[in-house]
C-alpha positions as a printed NumPy array, in Angstrom:
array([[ -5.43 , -12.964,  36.055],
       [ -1.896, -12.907,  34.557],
       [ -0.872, -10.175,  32.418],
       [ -1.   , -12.522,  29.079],
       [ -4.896, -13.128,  30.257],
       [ -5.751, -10.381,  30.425],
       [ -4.225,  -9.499,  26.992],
       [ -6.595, -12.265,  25.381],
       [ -9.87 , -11.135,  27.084],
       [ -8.935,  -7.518,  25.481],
       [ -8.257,  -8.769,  22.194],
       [-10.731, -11.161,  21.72 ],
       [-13.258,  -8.433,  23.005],
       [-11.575,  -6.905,  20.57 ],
       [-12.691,  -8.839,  17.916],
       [-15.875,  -9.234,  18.765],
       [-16.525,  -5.937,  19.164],
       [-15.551,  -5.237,  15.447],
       [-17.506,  -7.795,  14.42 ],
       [-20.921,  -6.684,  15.675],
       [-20.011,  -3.516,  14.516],
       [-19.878,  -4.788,  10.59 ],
       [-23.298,  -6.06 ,  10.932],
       [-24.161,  -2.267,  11.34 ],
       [-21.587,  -0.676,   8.807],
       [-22.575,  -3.61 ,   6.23 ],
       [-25.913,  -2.736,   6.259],
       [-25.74 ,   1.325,   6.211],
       [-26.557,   3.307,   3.595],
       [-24.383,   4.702,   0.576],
       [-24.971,   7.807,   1.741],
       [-24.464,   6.782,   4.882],
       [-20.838,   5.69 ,   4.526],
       [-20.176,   8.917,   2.739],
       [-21.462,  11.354,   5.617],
       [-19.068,   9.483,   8.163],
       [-16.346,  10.014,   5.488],
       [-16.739,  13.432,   5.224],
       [-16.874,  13.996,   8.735],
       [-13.557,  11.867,   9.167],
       [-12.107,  14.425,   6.829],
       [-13.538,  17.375,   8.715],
       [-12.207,  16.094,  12.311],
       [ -9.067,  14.991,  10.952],
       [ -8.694,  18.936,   9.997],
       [-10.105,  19.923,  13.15 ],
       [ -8.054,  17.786,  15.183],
       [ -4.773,  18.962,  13.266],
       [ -3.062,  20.589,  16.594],
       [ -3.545,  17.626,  18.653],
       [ -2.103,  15.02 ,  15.967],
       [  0.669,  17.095,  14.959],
       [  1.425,  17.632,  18.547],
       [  1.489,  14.193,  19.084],
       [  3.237,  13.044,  16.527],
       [  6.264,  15.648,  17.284],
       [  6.505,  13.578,  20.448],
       [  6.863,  10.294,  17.917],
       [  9.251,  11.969,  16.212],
       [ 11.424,  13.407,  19.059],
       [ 11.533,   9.976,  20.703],
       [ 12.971,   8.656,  17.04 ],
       [ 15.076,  10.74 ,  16.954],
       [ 16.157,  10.256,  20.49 ],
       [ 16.687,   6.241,  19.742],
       [ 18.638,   6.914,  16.785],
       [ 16.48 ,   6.106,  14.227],
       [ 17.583,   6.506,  10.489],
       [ 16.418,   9.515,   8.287],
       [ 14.127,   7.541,   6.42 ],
       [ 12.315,   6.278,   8.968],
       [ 11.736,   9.673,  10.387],
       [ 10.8  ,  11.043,   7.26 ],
       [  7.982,   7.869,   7.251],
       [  6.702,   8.997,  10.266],
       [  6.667,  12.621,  10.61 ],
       [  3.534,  14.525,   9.812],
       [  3.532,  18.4  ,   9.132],
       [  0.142,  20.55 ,   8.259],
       [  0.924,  19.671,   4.308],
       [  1.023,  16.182,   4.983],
       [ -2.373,  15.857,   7.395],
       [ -4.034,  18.236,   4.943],
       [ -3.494,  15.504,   1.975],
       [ -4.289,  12.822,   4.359],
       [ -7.84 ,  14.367,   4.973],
       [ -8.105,  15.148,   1.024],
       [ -7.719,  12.072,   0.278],
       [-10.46 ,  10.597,   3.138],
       [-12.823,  13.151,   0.886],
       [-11.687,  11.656,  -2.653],
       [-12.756,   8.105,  -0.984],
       [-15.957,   9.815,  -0.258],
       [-16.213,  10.895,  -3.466],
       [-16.255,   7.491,  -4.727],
       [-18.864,   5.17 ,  -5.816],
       [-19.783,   2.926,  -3.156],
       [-18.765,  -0.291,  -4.001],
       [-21.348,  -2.554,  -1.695],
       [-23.962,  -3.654,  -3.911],
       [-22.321,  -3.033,  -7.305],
       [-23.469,  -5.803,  -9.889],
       [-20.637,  -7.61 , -11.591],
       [-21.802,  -9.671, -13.674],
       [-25.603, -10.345, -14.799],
       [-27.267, -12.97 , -17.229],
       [-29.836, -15.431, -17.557],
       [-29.899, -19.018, -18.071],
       [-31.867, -21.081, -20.279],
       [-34.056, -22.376, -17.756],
       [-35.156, -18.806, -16.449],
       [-33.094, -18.584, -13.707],
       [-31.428, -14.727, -12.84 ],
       [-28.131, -14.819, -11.768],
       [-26.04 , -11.794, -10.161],
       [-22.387, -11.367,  -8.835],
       [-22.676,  -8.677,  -6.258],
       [-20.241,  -7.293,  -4.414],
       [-20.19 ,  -7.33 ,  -0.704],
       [-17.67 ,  -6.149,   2.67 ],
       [-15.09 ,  -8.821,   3.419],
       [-15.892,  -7.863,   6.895],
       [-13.799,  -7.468,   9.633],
       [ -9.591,  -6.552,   8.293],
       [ -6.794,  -6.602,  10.856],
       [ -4.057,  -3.642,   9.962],
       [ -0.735,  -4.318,  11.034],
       [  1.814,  -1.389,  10.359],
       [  4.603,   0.391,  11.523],
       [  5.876,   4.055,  11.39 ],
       [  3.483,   5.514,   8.996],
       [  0.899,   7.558,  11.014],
       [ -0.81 ,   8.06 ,   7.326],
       [ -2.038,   4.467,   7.079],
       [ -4.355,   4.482,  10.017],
       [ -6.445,   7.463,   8.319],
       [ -6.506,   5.621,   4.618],
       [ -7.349,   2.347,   5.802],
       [-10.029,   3.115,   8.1  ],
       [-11.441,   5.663,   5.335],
       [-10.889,   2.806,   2.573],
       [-12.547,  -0.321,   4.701],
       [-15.624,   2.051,   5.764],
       [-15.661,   2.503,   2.082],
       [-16.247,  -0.584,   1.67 ],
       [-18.801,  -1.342,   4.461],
       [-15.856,  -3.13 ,   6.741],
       [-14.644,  -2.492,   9.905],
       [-11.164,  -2.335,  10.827],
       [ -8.859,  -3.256,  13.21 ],
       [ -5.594,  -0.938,  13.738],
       [ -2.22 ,  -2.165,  15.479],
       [  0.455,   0.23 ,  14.227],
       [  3.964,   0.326,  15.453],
       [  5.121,   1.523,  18.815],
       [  6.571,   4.477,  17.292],
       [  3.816,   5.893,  15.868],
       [  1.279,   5.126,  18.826],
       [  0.752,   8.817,  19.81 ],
       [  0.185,   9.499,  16.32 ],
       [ -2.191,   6.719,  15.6  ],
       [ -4.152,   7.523,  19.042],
       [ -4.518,  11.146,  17.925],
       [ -6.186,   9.89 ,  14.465],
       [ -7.818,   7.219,  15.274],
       [ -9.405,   9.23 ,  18.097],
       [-10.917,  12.076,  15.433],
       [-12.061,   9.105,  13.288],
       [-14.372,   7.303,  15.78 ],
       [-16.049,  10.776,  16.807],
       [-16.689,  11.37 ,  13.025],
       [-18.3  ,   7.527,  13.115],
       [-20.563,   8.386,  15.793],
       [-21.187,  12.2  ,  14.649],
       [-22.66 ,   9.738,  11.631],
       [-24.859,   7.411,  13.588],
       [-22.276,   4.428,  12.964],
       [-20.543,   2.395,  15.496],
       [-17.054,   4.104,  16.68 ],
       [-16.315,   0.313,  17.03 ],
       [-16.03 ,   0.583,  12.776],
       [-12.755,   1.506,  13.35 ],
       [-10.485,   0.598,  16.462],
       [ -6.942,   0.854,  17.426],
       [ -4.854,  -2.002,  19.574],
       [ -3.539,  -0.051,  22.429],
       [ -0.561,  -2.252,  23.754],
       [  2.693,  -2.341,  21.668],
       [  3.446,  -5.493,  23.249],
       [  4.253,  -7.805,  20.461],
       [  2.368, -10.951,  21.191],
       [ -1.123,  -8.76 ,  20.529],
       [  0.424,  -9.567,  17.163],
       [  0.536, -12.735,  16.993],
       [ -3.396, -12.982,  18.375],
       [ -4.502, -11.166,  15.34 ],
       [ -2.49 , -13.158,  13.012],
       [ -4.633, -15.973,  14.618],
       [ -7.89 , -14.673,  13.767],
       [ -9.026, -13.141,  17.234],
       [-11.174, -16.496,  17.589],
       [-12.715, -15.901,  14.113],
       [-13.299, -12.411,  14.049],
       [-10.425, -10.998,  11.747],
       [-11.199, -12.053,   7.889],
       [ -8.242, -10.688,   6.707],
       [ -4.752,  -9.72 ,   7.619],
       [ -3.159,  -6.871,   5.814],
       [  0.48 ,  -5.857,   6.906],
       [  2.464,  -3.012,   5.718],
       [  5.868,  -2.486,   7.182],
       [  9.747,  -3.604,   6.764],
       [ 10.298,  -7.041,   5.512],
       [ 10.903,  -9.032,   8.325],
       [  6.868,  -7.957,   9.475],
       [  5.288,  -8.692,   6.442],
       [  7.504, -12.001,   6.796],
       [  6.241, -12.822,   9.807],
       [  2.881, -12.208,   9.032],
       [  2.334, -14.479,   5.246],
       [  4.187, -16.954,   7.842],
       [  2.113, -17.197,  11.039],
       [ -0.871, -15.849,   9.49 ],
       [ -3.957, -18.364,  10.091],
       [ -6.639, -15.849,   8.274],
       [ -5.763, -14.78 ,   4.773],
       [ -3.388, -12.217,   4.048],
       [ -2.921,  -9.271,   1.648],
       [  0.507,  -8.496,   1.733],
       [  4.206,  -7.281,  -0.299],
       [  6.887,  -8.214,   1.1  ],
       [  9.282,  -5.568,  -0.486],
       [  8.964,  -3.204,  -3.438],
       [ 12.435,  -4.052,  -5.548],
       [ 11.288,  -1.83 ,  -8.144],
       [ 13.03 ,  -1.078, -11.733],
       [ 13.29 ,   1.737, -13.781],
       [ 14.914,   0.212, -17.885],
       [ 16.117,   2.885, -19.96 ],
       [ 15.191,   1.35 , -22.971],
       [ 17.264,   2.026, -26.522],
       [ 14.436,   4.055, -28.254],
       [ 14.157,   6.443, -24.435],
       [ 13.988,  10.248, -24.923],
       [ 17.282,  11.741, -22.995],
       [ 15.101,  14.306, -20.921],
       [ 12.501,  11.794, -19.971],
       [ 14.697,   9.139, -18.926],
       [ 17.013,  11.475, -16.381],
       [ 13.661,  13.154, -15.12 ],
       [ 11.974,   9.644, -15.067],
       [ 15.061,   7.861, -13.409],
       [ 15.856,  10.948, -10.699],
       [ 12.287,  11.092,  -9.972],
       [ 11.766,   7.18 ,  -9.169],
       [ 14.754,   7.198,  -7.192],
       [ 14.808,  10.319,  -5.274],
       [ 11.055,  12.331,  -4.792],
       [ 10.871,  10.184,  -1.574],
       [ 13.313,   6.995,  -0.873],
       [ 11.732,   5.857,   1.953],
       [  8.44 ,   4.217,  -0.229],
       [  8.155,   1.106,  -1.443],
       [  7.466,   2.614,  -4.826],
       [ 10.986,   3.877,  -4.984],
       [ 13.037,   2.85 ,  -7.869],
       [ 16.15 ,   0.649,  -6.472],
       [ 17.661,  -1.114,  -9.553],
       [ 18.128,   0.903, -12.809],
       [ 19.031,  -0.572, -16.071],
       [ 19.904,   1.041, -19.312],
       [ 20.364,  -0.565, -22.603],
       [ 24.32 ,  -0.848, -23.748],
       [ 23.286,   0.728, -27.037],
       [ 22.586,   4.015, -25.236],
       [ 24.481,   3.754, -22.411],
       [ 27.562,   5.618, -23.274],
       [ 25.158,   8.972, -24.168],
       [ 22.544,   8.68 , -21.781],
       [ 24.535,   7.135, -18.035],
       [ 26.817,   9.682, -17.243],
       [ 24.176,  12.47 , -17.225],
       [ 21.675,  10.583, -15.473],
       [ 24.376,   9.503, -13.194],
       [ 25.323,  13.127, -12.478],
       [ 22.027,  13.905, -11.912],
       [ 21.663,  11.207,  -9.112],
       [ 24.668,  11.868,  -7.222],
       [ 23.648,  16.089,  -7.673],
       [ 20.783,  14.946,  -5.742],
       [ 22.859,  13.043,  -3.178],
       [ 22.069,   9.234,  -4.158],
       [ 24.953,   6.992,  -3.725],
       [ 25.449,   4.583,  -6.734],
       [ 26.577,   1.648,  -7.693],
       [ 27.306,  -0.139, -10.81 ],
       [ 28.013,  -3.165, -12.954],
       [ 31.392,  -3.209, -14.436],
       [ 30.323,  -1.639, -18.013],
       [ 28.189,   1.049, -15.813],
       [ 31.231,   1.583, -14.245],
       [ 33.459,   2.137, -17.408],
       [ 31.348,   4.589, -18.307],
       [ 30.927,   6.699, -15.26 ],
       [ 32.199,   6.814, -11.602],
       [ 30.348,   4.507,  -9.357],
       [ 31.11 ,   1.804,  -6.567],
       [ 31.127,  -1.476,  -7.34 ],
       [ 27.247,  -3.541,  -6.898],
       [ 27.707,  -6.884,  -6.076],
       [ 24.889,  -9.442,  -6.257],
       [ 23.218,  -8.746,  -3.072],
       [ 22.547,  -4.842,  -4.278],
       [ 20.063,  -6.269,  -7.227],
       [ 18.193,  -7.936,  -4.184],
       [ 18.222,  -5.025,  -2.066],
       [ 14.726,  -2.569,  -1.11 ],
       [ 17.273,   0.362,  -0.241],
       [ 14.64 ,   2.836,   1.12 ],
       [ 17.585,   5.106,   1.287],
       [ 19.834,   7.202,  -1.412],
       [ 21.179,   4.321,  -2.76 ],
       [ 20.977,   2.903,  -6.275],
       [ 21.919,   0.13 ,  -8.582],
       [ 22.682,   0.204, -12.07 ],
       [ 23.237,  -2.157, -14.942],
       [ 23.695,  -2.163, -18.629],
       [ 22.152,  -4.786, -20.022],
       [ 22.416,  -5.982, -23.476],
       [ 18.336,  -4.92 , -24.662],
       [ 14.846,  -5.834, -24.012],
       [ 14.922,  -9.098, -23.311],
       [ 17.515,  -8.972, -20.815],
       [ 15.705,  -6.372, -19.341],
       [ 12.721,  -8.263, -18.434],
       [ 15.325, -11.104, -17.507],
       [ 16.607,  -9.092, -14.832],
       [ 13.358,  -8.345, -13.401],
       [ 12.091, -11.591, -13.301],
       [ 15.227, -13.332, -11.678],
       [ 16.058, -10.086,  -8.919],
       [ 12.628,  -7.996,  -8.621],
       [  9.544,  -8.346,  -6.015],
       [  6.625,  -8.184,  -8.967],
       [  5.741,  -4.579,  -7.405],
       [  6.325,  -2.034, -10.022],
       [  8.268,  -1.926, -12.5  ],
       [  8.853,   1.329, -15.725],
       [ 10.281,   1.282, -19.293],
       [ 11.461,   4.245, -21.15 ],
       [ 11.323,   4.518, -24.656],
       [  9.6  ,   6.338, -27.929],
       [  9.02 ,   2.536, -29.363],
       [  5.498,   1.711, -28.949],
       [  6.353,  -2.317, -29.755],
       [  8.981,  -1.944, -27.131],
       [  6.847,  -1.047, -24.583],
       [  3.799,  -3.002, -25.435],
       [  6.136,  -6.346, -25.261],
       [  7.519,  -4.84 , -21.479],
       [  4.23 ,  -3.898, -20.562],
       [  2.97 ,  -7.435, -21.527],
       [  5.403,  -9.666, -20.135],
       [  6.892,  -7.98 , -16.76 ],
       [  4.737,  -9.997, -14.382],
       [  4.569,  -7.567, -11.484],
       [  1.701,  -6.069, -10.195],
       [  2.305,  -2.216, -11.94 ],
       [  3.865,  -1.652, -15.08 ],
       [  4.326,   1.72 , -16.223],
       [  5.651,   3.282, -19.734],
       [  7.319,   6.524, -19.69 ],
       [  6.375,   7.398, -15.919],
       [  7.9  ,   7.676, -12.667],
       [  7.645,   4.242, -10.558],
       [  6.651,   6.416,  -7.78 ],
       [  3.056,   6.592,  -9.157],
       [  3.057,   2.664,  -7.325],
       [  0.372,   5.166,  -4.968],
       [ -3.414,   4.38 ,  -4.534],
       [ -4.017,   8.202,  -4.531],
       [ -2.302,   8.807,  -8.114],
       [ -4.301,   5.603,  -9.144],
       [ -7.398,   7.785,  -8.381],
       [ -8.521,   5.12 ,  -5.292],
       [ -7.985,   8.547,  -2.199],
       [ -5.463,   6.161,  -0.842],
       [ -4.762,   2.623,  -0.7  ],
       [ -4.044,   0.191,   2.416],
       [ -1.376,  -1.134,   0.863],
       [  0.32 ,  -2.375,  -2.744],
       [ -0.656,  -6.431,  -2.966],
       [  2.209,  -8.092,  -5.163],
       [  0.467, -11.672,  -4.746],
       [ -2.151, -13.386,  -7.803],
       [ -5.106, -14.445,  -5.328],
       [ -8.2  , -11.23 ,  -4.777],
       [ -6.517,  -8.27 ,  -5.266],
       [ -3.112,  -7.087,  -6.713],
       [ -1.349,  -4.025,  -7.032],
       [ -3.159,  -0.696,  -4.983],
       [ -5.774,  -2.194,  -2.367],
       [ -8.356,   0.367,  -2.278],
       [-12.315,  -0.025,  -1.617],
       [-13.095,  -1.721,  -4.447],
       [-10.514,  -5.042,  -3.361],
       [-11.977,  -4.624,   0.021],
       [-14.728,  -6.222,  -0.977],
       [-16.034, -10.176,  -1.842],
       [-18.845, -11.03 ,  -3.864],
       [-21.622, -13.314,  -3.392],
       [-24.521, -14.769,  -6.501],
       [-28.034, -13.989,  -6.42 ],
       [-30.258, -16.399,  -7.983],
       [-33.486, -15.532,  -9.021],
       [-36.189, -17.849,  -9.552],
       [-39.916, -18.392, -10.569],
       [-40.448, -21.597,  -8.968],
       [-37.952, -23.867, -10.832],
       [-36.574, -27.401,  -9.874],
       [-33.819, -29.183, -11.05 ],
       [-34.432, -32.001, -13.131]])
């Protein structure tokens, strides 16, 4: 058996695996769920040397292939970062269990009973890259859910992911659930890939990437199973005429620089001419204080030093120190802006004017829309979900933070007394 055949039989086993496992998670209780949970967080803890040790050999070999700053900082783990990992498996615990939850309820004329009621999607293929994170919140997130979960993260981070994964499936069986719940894809050979994308011969449901842009690309265009997916998070930060000074530089340096490297980042910011002149050149200070590079429109530029942007830059996911900026003429060109250049992820206005923000909040079509906060909040933890598996910037299921909750389908029960349809 070639090397390529043997890849199959191990995927598709695979697959099938995971699937007879969902029967099992599907069908366990609440409580359940939420004992493997909180012995996922417990391991995770427990297992802190080994992960951290493995992931310094990620990072070292990173760093050894030249890999940018950002991408390190989207890999490397340190005892802060595992400990909010594992806080955040227990806030999924923590939540209500969404299997089973009743939707909708009524009652026809006729005496029928009718109930939406959510169920698992089933089985979700993961595809990611250098953050070691995602294989903890997604497998916490799908179990959540009653799903199991299929992991194929990046070849970077496969010492990191076999370190996690590995204190996750003893946690699973510490709970009387299958360690199959949650499995990892051991090869980093890309055409395991392109299997999953195909289904695994109908065991994958759904395909959720998260990852640069040319993955997610490939995936929404191979993919042959549904897909949950953003394909970059062009995010905006508008400084709107009626903004409070303070708020707008702390709202525009924190979107921009807490962490560049996450798709919540701010990359374009634009600030209303009739403020400009005041507000700019301090927020610009504070930018390049912090060590972003900028670049400008011409009347950003009149105003403060900056290099030039050219029309590519209000196109561009940076993930780096790097900003945009334009003045635009007010509200309306605002959301004009968006709408022609952004990736309907996230998108914040700054202002005291209520009606301002009520008409940006209403007619930015992107999946977040904040007023008078930090786009970095584009997080399933600060949403309150423990985590998410990824933001979803398309109309169909689920949209904005995936957490449990848009893991799940629904299905009707119809209750009866012995009726027949005329």
């Amino acid at each position: 058996m070639n090397l390529p055949d043997q890849m199959l039989v191990e995927m598709l086993s695979l697959g099938q695996r995971a699937r007879a496992a969902a029967k099992a998670v599907r069908d366990a209780s609440a409580d359940q769920r939420t004992t493997a949970l909180h012995a996922m967080a417990r391991r995770l803890r427990d297992a802190a040397p080994a992960i951290l040790t493995a992931n310094a050999k990620d990072v070292d070999a990173a760093r050894t292939s030249g890999k940018a700053e950002s991408f390190i900082d989207r890999l490397a783990l340190d005892a802060k970062r595992l400990e909010a990992i594992a806080s955040g498996v227990e806030i999924v615990a923590a939540q209500p269990d969404p299997v089973g939850a009743v939707t909708a309820d009524w009652t026809q004329p006729n005496g029928l009973r009718f109930q939406r009621v959510r169920t698992p999607i089933g089985v979700i293929g993961m595809i990611f890259e250098s953050r070691p994170n995602v294989a903890a919140d997604a497998s916490a997130l799908a179990l959540r859910a009653g799903n199991t979960i299929i992991l194929r993260g990046g070849a970077d981070s496969a010492e990191s992911v076999a370190a996690i994964v590995a204190a996750i499936r003893a946690a699973l069986r510490e709970a009387n659930l299958p360690e199959d719940a949650v499995q990892v894809v051991e090869t980093t050979d890309r055409a395991a890939v392109g299997l999953m994308l195909a289904g695994l011969g109908g065991a994958i449901d759904v395909i959720i990437p998260r990852g640069g842009k040319s993955l997610v690309a490939r995936v929404q265009e191979e993919a042959r199973v549904p897909v949950f997916a953003h394909l970059e998070g062009i995010c905006h930060t508008y400084v709107h005429a009626g903004a409070d000074a303070q708020k707008a530089l702390d709202i525009a340096l924190n979107g921009k620089m807490r962490r560049v490297s996450v798709c919540g980042a701010t990359e374009t910011l634009l600030i209303d001419q009739a403020v400009a002149a005041k507000l700019l050149p301090d927020i610009a200070t504070a930018l390049s204080n912090a060590g972003c590079e900028l670049r400008g429109d011409d009347a950003a530029r009149r105003l403060t030093p900056m290099n030039v942007a050219d029309e590519d830059d209000w196109r561009t996911e940076y993930l780096a120190p790097i900003i945009s900026i334009r003045v635009v003429a007010g509200i309306d060109e605002a959301i004009q802006h968006i709408a022609a250049y952004g990736s309907q992820h996230t998108e914040s206005i700054v202002t005291e004017d209520q009606d301002a923000a009520d008409k940006f909040l209403r007619e930015v079509d992107s999946a977040i829309v904040l007023h008078n906060a930090s786009t970095q909040f584009a997080d399933g933890g600060e949403f309150g979900f423990g985590g998410e598996i990824g933001i979803a910037t398309g109309r169909m299921h689920a949209r904005g933070p995936v957490g449990a909750e848009q893991l799940t389908t629904f299905k009707y029960m119809v209750r009866g007394s012995g009726q027949t349809r005329p």
